[in-house]
Structure formats: C-alpha cells, structure tokens
C-alpha positions in Angstrom: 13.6 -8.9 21.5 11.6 -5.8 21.8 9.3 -5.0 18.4 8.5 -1.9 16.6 6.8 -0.7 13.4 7.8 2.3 12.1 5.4 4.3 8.9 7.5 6.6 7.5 11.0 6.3 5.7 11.6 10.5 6.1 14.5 12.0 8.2 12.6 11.5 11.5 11.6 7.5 11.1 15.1 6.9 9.9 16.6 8.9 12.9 14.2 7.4 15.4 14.5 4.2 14.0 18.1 3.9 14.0 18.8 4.9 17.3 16.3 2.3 18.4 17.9 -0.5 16.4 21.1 0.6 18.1 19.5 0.1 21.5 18.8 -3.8 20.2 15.0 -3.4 19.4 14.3 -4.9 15.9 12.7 -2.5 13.7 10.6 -2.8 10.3 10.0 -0.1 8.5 6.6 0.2 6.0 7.1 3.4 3.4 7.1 3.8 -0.3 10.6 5.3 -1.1 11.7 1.7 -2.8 15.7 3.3 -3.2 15.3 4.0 0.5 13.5 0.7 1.3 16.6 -1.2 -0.8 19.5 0.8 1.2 18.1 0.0 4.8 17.5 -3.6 4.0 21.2 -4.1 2.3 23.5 -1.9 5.0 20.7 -0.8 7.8 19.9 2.7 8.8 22.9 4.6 8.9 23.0 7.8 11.4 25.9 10.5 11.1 26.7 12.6 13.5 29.4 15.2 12.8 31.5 13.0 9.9 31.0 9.8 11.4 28.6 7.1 9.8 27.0 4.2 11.9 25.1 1.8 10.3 22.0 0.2 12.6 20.7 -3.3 11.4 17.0 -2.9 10.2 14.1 -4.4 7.8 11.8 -2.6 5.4 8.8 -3.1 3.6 6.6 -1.8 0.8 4.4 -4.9 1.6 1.9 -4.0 4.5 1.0 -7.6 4.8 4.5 -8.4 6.0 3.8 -6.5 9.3 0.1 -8.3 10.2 -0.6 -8.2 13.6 2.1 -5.1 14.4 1.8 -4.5 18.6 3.3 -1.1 18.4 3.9 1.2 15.7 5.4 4.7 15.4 3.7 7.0 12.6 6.3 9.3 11.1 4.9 9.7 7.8 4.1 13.6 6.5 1.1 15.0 6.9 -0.4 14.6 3.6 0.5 10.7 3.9 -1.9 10.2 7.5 -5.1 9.1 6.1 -2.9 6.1 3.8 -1.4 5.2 7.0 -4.4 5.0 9.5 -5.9 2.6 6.6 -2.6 0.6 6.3 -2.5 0.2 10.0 -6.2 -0.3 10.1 -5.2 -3.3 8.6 -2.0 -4.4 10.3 -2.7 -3.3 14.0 -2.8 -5.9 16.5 -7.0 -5.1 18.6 -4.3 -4.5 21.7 -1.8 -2.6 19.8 -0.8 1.2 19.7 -0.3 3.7 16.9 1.6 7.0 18.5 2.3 9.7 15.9 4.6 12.3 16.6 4.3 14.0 12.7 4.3 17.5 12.3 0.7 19.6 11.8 -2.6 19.3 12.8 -5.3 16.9 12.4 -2.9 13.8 12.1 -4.0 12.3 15.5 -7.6 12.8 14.3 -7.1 11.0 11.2 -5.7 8.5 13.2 -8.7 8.0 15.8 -11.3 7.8 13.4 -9.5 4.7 11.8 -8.5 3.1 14.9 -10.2 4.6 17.8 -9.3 6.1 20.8 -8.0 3.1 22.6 -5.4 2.3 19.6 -4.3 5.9 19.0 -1.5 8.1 20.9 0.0 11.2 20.1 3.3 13.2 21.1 5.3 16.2 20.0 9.2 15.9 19.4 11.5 18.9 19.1 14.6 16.6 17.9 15.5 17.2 14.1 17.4 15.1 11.6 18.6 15.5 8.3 18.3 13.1 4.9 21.9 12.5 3.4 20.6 10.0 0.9 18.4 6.6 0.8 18.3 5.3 4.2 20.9 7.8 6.1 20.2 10.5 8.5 22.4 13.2 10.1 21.7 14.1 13.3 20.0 17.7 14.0 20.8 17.7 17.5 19.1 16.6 20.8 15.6 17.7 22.0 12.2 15.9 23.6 9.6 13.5 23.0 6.5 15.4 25.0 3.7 12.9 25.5 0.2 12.8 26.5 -0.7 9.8 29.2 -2.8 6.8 27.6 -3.3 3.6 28.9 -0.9 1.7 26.3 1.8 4.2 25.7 4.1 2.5 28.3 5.7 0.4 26.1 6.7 2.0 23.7 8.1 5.2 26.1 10.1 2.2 27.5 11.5 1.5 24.1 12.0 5.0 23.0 13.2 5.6 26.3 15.9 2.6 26.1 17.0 4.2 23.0 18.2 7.4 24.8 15.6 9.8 24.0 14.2 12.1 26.6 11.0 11.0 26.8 8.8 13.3 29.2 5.0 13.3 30.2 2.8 16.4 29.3 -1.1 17.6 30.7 -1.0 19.6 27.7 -0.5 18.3 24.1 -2.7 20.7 22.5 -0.6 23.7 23.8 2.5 21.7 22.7 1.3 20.8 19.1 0.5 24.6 18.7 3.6 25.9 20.1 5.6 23.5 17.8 3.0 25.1 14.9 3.6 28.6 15.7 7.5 28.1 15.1 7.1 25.8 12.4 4.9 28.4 10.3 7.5 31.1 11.2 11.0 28.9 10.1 9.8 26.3 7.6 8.0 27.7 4.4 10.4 30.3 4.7 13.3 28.2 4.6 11.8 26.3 1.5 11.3 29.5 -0.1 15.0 31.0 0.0 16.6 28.2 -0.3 18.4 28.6 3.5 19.3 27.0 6.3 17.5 27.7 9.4 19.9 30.4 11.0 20.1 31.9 7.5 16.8 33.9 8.0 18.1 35.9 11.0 20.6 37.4 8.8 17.6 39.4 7.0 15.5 42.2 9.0 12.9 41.6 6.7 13.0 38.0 6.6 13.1 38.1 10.4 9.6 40.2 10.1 7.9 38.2 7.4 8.6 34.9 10.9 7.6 37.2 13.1 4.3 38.0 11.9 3.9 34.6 10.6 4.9 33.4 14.0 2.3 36.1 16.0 -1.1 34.9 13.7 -0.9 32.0 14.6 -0.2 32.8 18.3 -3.1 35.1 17.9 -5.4 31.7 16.2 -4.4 29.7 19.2 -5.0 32.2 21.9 -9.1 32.4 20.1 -9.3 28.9 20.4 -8.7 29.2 24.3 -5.5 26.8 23.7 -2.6 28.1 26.2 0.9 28.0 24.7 4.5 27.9 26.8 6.0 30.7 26.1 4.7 34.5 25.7 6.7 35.9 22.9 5.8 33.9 19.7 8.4 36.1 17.7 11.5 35.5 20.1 10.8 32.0 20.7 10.8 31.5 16.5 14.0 33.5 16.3 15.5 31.3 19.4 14.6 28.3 17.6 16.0 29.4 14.2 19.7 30.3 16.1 19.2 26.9 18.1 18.9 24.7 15.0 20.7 27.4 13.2 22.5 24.4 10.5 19.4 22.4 10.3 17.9 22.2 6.7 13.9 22.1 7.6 11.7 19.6 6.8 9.9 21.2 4.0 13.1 22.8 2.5 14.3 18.8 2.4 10.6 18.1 0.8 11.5 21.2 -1.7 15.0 19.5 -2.9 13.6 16.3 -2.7 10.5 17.2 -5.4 8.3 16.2 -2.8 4.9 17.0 -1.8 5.3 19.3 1.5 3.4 19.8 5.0 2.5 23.2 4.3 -1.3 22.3 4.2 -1.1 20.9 7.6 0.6 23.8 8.7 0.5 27.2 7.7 -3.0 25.7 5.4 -4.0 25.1 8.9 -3.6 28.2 11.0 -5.6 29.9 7.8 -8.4 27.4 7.9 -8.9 27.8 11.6 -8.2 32.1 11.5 -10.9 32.1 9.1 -13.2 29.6 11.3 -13.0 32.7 13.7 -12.3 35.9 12.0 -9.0 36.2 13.0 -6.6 37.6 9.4 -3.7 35.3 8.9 -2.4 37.2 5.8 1.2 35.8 6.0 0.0 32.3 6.1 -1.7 32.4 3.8 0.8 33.9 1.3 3.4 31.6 2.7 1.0 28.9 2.2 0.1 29.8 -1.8 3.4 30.4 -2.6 4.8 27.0 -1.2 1.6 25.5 -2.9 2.8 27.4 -6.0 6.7 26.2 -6.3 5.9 22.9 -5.6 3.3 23.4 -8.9 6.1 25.2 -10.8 9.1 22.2 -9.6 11.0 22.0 -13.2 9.8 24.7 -15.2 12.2 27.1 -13.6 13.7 29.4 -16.3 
C-alpha cells in the first residue's frame, strides 16, 4: 500500500487526507490539535459533502518519532507553524524523501529549503477549499487544482494525489501562481475574519467591495515591481469572481478567528507590506487589514 505523511490537522490536511485514504493510500497524520488527533484515530477522517458524512480510515500522531523515515510527506500546516515543521521533518524525512507544501503565503517553501534542501523540498498551489465542522471532519468547499512546479521527486506523490481524484496539473510558473493566489487571498480573507461573513457576503457591500479591491490591486501593483507575471489582468474582478465562486465558503482565517487561533495574516497581507516597503510601493490597505487582524486576534475574549 501506497504511504503518505501528512503535517497539518487544518481543513486542507483533513480534506486532502481523506480523499486519499478513500483512494486506499494509508495516511498518518503529525499535528498538535490532541481532540482532533483522538477523533481521526477512533472514527477516521470524516468528509461531508452536502449533508452526507463519510468517514476515511486514518492514523495520527502528536509523536514525530512515530513517522521516522517518512518517504513522502504533504505540509499543510499554517504559515506561522512552517519553521516547527521543516525541523520536525528535518528529523523524520527519509535522505530520498519529499516534503511538497501547498500552505497558503509566502516564504513557506523557503523555510522549507533551508531545513531540507533543494533536493527534498517541493512546492504547489491549490485552489480547492474545505471547511472544519469539528475535530477531525471537513466539509467540502468545492472542486479546484493542484498547480505544481516540475522536480525530480514529485512523481510520486502527483500519482497518489492524482489517484485520489484531484486535478493535479504541471506549471512553468509557481511564482506567478503563489502571487495570484496572494492577491485574492489579501482581497477575501482578512476581510471575511473581520465581519464575520462568508465569502459571497462581501459583494453585498460597495464599500466592502472597494476596501478588496484596493487590497486586491497593491498587491498586484507589489508583484508587477518584482517583475513576477500574474494570470489574469484585472486583480479587482478576479477577487470579486473568486468571492461569488466560493461564495458559501467560510475562509481560512475567518475559521482561524472562531477557532481562537493564531492566523496567516503575517504571511499574507504582512507580506505584500513587507515586500511594498522593500520597494517603495504604498500598501496602505494591507497594512490596516493586517494590524487590525493582528489586533482582534490580541483582543480574542475581552470583547464588551
């Protein structure tokens, strides 16, 4: 049987790691939510979609040294949690073996390299969402891709993910990818956390849909400095198309938000300010985005 290692017990690992235990791969899980790590271990990784459960069998860990001398592994942990998991896999990776992350953000795959090196370190882009119900159960946010760039190992693992139905497809480009994902992700998620909203919710406010379009055009404007091309032309209408897309999805840092958990935002609208700033371009909305995400995770509990 087919082996993978998944870091990460968020909406993402669950959802990519049940549909790959439904295909028959065995899959361990290594995270640090223990309710989470109980639930997948007693029932499996269950995965709704519309009001049907299935339950996928799986194993978790909280133990690293369970998973010594892991061949391939999948990182899906947030942002903030990279550099724990290159040293955790620096320390459980097979020499041959292959670490892919697919997180949201920049920097992850860097974090990555300079623990494991080139040779042991892939990265990808996926535009599929999920949504966490509870300990150790997803619901499904719809189809999308898993955009890869070529390296020497990544065949096996695109077999497996590919086994496990995703659409898995090549890419030249990663850099352009990881930016255009950025770009919507600055525009729909910290706004989302904010208000409280689903994703479709923010079209349903001209000035909401201002505050992503500008959001959405700095950072357009930060990756078009540093020379890196993106798909599409429109960085507003592409947010807005995604938002209407995914329009009952509950974002990944709203989910971090309810959960009292620490978010992304550094990695992402922390990120296009930290770059705009490397080369004089103004990224006012991140940045107030980014402070006042920063500032209710602070504040979590003392609400009046």
């Amino acid at each position: 049987m087919s082996e993978i290692t998944i870091l990460g017990t968020g909406a993402m690992a669950m959802y990519i790691g049940g549909r790959l235990a439904k295909a028959g791969i065995e899959v361990s899980l290594l995270g640090t939510w223990r309710d989470c790590i109980q639930a997948v271990n007693q029932q499996g990784i269950c995965i709704v979609e519309g009001d049907c459960p299935s339950y996928f069998p799986a194993k978790a860990y909280t133990d690293l040294q369970q998973l010594a001398d892991t061949h391939l592994a999948l990182v899906l942990v947030k942002s903030w949690q990279t550099a724990r998991a290159a040293s955790q896999l620096r320390d459980i990776l097979a020499g041959e073996g292959l670490a892919l992350t697919l997180q949201n953000g920049l920097g992850n795959g860097e974090i990555l390299q300079a623990a494991l090196g080139l040779e042991r370190t892939a990265a990808g882009v996926t535009t599929y969402g999920a949504t966490v119900l509870g300990p150790g159960k997803v619901k499904a946010g719809g189809e999308g891709v898993i955009s890869l760039q070529d390296h020497p190992r990544l065949l096996p693992v695109s077999a497996l993910l590919k086994e496990a139905g995703f659409d898995v497809q090549y890419t030249a480009d990663l850099t352009g990818m990881v930016w255009g994902k950025l770009v919507v992700n600055v525009a729909i998620n910290p706004l989302t956390a904010l208000l409280g909203v689903r994703n479709g919710k923010l079209l349903e406010s001209p000035a909401v849909t201002e505050l992503m379009s500008m959001a959405a055009r700095e950072a357009a404007e930060v990756a078009d400095q540093l020379g890196v091309p993106l798909n599409f032309t429109d960085p507003a209408q592409t947010a807005k198309r995604v938002a209407s897309a995914t329009s009952e999805n509950l974002s990944s840092m709203l989910q971090d938000i309810q959960r009292g958990a620490p978010t992304e935002i550094d990695a992402v609208c922390g990120a296009v300010v930290r770059q705009g700033a490397k080369l004089a371009v103004p990224t006012p909305v991140n940045e107030l985005l980014w402070k006042m995400i920063r500032g209710k995770v602070d504040l979590k509990g003392n609400e009046v």
